[in-house]
N, C-alpha and C positions, 0 to 999 in steps of 0.2 A: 504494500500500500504506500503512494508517494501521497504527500496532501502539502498547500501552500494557501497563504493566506492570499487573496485577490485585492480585497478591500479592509479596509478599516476604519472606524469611526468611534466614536465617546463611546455611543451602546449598542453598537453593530458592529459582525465581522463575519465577512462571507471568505470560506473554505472550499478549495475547489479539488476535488480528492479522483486519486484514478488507483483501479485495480487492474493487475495485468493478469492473462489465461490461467497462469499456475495459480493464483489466488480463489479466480473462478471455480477450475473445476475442484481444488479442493471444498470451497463451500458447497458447491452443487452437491454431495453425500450428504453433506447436515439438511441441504434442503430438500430431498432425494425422502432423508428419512421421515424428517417432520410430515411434507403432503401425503407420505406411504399412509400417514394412520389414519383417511379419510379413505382410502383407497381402496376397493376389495379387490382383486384380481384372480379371476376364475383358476383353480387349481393349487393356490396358496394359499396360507395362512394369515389371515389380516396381519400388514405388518412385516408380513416374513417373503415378500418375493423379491427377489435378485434387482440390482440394480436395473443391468441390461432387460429384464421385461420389464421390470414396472415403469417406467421413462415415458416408456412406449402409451405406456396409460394412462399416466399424468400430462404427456407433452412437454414437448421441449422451450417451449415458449413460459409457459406458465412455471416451469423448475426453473429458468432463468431469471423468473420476476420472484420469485422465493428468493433465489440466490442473492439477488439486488439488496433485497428488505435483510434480509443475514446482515450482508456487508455494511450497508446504510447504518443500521441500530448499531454496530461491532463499533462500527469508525467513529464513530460521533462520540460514543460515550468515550473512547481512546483518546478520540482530539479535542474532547474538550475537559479532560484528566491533562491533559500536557499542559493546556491551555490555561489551565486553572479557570475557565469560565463557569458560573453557572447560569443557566438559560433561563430567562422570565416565561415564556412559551415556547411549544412544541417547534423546533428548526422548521424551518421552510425547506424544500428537496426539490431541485432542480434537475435534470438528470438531459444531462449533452450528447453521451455516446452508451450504446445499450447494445452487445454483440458479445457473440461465446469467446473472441477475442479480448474485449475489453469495457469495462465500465468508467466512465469518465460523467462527472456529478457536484452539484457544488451546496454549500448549505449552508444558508443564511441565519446566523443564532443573534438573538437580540439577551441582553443583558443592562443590568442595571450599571448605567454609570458611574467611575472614578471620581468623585468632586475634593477641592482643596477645601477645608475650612479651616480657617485662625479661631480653631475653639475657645482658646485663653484671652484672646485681646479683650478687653474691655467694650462694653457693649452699652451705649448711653442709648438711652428711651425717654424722649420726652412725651411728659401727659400732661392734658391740659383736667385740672382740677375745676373749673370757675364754673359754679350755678346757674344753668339758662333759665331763661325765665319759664321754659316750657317745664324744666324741670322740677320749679319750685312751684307753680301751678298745680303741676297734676298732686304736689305733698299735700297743698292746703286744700284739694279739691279731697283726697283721705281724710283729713279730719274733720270737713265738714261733712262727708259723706258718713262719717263715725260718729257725728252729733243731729244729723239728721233723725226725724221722729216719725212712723206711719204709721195714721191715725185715721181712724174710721173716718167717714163723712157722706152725708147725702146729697153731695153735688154732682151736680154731672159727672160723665165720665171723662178725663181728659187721656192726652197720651203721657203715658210717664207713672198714671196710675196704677194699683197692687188689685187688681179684680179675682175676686174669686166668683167663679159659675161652676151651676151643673147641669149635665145634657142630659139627654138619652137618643136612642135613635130609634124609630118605628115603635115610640110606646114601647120600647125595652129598658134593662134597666140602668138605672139613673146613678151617675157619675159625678164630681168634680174634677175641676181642672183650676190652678191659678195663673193668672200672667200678667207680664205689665205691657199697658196700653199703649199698643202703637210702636212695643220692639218686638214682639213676637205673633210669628204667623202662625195660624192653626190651621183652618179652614175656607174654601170658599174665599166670601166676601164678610166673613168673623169681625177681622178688623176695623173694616169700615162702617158695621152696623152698630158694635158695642158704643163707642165715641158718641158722647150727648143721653147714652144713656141714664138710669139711675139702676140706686139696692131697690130688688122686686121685680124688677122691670123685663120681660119678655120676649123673645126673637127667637127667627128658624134661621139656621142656612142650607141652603142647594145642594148639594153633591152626585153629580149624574140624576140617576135615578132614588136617592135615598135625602130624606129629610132630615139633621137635624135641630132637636130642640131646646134652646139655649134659657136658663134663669138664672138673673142676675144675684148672687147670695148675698155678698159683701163688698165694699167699694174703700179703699184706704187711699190717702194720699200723704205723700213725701211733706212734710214741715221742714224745709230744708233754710239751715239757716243763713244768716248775710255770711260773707268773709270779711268779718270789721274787727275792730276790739272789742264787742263785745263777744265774740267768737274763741279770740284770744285768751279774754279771762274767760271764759271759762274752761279753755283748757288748760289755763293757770298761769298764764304770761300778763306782764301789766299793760301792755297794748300790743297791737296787732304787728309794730314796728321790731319788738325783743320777739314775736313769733316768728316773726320773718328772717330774724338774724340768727335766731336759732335753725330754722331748716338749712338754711346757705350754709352754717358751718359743718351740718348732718350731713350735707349732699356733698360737702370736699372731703371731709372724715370715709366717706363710704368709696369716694372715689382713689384715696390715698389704699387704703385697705383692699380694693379691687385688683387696683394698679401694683400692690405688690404681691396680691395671690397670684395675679397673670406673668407676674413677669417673664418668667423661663418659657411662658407660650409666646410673649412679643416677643422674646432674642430669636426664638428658636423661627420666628415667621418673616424676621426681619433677615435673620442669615439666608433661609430661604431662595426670600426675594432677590438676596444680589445674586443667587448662582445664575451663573451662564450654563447650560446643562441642554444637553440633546439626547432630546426623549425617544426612547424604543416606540415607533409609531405602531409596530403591531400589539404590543401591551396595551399602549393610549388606546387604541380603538377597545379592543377586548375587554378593557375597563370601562371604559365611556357605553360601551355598547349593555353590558352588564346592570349597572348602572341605571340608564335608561328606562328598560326594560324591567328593575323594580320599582323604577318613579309609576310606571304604567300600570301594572297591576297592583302598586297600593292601590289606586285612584279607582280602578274598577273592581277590586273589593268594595270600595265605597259606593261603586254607583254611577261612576266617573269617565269621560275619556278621556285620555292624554291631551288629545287635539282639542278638547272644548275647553280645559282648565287653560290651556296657554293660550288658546283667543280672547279666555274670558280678558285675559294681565295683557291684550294686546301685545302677545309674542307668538313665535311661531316654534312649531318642534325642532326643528333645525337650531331657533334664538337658544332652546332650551337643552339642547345637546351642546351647543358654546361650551355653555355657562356650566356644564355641568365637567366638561370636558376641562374647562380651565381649573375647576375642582380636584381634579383626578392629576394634572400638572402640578398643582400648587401641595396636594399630599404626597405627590413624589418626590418633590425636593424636600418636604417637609424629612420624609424619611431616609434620603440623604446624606442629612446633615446629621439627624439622629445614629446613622449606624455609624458615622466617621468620629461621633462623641465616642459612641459605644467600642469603637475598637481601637482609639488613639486612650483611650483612658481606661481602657482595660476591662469594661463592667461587666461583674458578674453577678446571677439570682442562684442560690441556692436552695437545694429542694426545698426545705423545711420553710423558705421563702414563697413557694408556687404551692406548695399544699397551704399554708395558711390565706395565704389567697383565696385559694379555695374553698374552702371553708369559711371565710367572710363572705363570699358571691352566694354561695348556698343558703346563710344564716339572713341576709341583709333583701336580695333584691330574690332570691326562689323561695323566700319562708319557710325555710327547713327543708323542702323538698329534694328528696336524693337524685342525683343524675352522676352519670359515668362519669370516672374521673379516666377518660381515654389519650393516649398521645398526643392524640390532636389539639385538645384542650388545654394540657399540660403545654405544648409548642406557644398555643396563644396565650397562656396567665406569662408563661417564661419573657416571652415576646413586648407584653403589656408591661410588666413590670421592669424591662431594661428601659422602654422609651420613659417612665418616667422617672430613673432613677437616671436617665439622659440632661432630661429637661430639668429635674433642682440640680444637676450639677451647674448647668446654661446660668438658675439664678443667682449663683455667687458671681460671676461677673458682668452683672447687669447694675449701672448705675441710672437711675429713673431722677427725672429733673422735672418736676412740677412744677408748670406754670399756671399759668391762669389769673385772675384777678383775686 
C-alpha cells in the first residue's frame, strides 16, 4: 500500500492511497471467505467450497468490490493511526482506478481543528453596570403589582378584570372557569361578549354546531395602586425618591454578582470570537442539518410547522438555518478553546468525581429515579465536568471593569 497526502487544510486532509495486484489478490481470500457464508453452492458445505468454484458463484466483479471495502476500512484506520487524526464523520471515498491490476482511491477525512490560544494572558471584560430606566420600571411595576388588591365589584366588566363563570354545554353539566378580561381567549366570540357585562348576568356562545352557556359568578377588579410616595411608605421608604435609589443600587448589586458568576463564560466566548478557524463543512452541515430537524418536530409535537412559526417572526427556513448554523460555528470554537485549556493544563475528573455527579443528576433533576449508569453517560458526566473545571480555570484570569453611571 503506497498512500500521500494530496491536500491539506486546518480541518481537512485528503489521502490518495493505491494498492498494487499482490495486495489485491491476497485480500480477494479474506473477501473470497467473508461472501462464501451467504453463498450455498450445490455439492458443498455452506462455507466449505474451494476457492476456484465458488468465484464462479459469487462473481468476479462483486469479490472485487469486497476486496475494495477490505482495503478501504484496513487503510484508513492505518493512515489515520500514523496520522494521528481522528475523524469528526465517516471519510468520504472517492475511488479513480478499480481493476484486478490495481486500486487507486482517495479519502477525504475532516477533523477538528488545531487552534492557538494564550490561555494565561489576562482577559479584561468590561460590563456596563448602570440602571435603565426600563429596568427600574418593570422593579416598581413588582411592587406595585405586590400591593395591588382584587376586590369584588358590581361594575361592569372591563378588560384586565378577575371573572369567574360557569358553563355547560347542551344542558350538561355545569363547570367553572376563571380569567382575566380581554388577555385570554376561550371561545368563539367569549371575549367580546363578556366586556360591559355584570355578577349574574347571562350569555351563549356559537361553536359549529354546539351551544355554549355562559353565567357570570363573580367579577373582581385590580385596586392597583399610584407609583408615588405614598406607594413608597408603605413599602417602608420615606418617599418615592430613597425607593428609587434603592432599586438602582439592587439593579448594579445584581449586575456586579451576575457579571462575576458569568465571567469564565464571557472569557471563554470572547477567546472564541477572535479564533480564525476553518470549519469541517461536512460536520457544519450534519450539525446544522441535525439540529434543524429537532427545531421541526419540537414544533409539530406542539401542533406547529416549521415554515408557519418562521413566517409568523417574518423569517424564512433558510433565515433560520443561518442562524442556527452560526450556533453550531460559535459552539465549535467554543469547544476549541475548551479542549486546548483542557490539554495545555492538564485537567483531569476522577471516577469518584463522574459517579458523584451522578448521583447529584439522579437525586436533583430525575427525583431519585434509577437509570443506567452506561459508558456512554459516564463519557458525557466525564466530558461535562472537564468543560467546567475549563471554564473556573478561564475565571482567574478575567479582570471585569464596571462601568456605567
Amino acid at each position: 500500500m503506497e498512500y500521500s497526502t494530496k491536500e491539506r487544510a486546518q480541518s481537512r486532509v485528503v489521502f490518495e492511497v493505491k494498492n498494487d495486484k499482490d495486495e489485491i489478490e491476497k485480500t480477494k481470500v479474506e473477501a473470497y471467505s467473508k461472501l462464501l457464508k451467504d453463498v450455498r453452492v450445490p455439492g458443498f458445505r455452506k462455507g466449505k467450497t474451494p476457492y476456484e468454484v465458488g468465484v464462479a458463484f459469487i462473481g468476479e466483479d462483486s469479490l472485487l468490490k469486497e476486496t475494495l471495502k477490505i482495503l478501504v476500512d484496513r487503510v484508513l484506520l492505518e493512515v489515520l493511526e500514523k496520522e494521528n487524526i481522528v475523524p469528526l464523520e465517516e471519510p468520504d471515498v472517492e475511488v479513480d482506478e478499480f481493476s484486478k491490476s490495481g486500486f487507486k482511491y482517495k479519502f477525504t477525512v475532516e477533523f477538528l481543528p488545531q487552534v492557538s490560544v494564550d490561555i494565561d494572558k489576562k482577559i479584561e471584560v468590561p460590563v456596563d453596570i448602570s440602571a435603565t430606566e426600563e429596568e427600574i420600571n418593570a422593579k416598581l411595576h413588582e411592587l406595585q403589582d405586590s400591593f395591588t388588591e382584587i376586590v369584588p365589584t358590581d361594575k361592569t366588566i372591563e378588560n384586565g378584570d378577575i371573572v369567574e363563570v360557569s358553563y355547560s354545554m347542551n344542558s350538561k353539566q355545569v363547570k367553572s372557569l376563571t380569567i382575566e378580561a380581554g388577555k385570554e381567549k376561550v371561545v368563539g366570540d367569549f371575549s367580546e361578549q363578556i366586556l360591559g357585562k355584570k355578577k349574574g348576568d347571562k350569555f351563549a356562545a356559537h361553536i359549529e354546531q354546539k351551544v355554549i352557556d355562559f353565567t357570570i359568578v363573580d367579577v373582581k377588579k385590580r385596586n392597583v395602586p399610584a407609583i408615588d410616595d405614598d406607594l413608597a411608605k408603605e413599602a417602608g421608604f420615606d418617599d418615592f425618591a430613597a425607593l428609587k435609589t434603592k432599586i438602582v443600587h439592587e439593579i448594579k448589586e445584581n449586575k456586579k454578582l451576575q457579571a462575576e458568576e458569568e465571567k469564565g463564560r464571557t472569557a471563554l466566548r470572547m477567546l472564541a470570537e477572535g479564533l480564525s478557524v476553518e470549519f469541517p463543512q461536512k460536520y457544519l452541515k450534519n450539525d446544522t442539518d441535525s439540529r434543524m430537524k429537532d427545531i421541526s418536530e419540537n414544533y409539530l409535537k406542539r401542533g406547529y410547522k416549521l415554515e408557519e412559526i418562521v413566517k409568523q417572526e417574518g423569517k424564512s427556513v433558510e433565515d433560520l438555518r443561518k442562524e442556527v448554523q452560526a450556533r453550531v460555528e460559535k459552539d465549535l470554537k467554543e469547544d476549541l478553546v475548551l479542549r486546548e485549556i483542557i490539554n495545555k493544563k492538564e485537567v483531569k475528573v476522577a471516577d469518584d468525581e463522574i459517579k458523584a455527579e451522578f448521583e447529584h443528576v439522579v437525586e436533583t433533576e430525575l427525583n431519585g429515579k434509577r437509570i443506567p449508569f452506561t459508558d456512554e453517560l459516564r463519557r458525557y458526566i466525564k466530558q461535562e465536568i472537564l468543560r467546567s473545571k475549563a471554564i473556573s480555570l478561564l475565571k482567574e484570569n478575567v479582570i471585569i471593569l464596571f462601568g456605567g453611571d
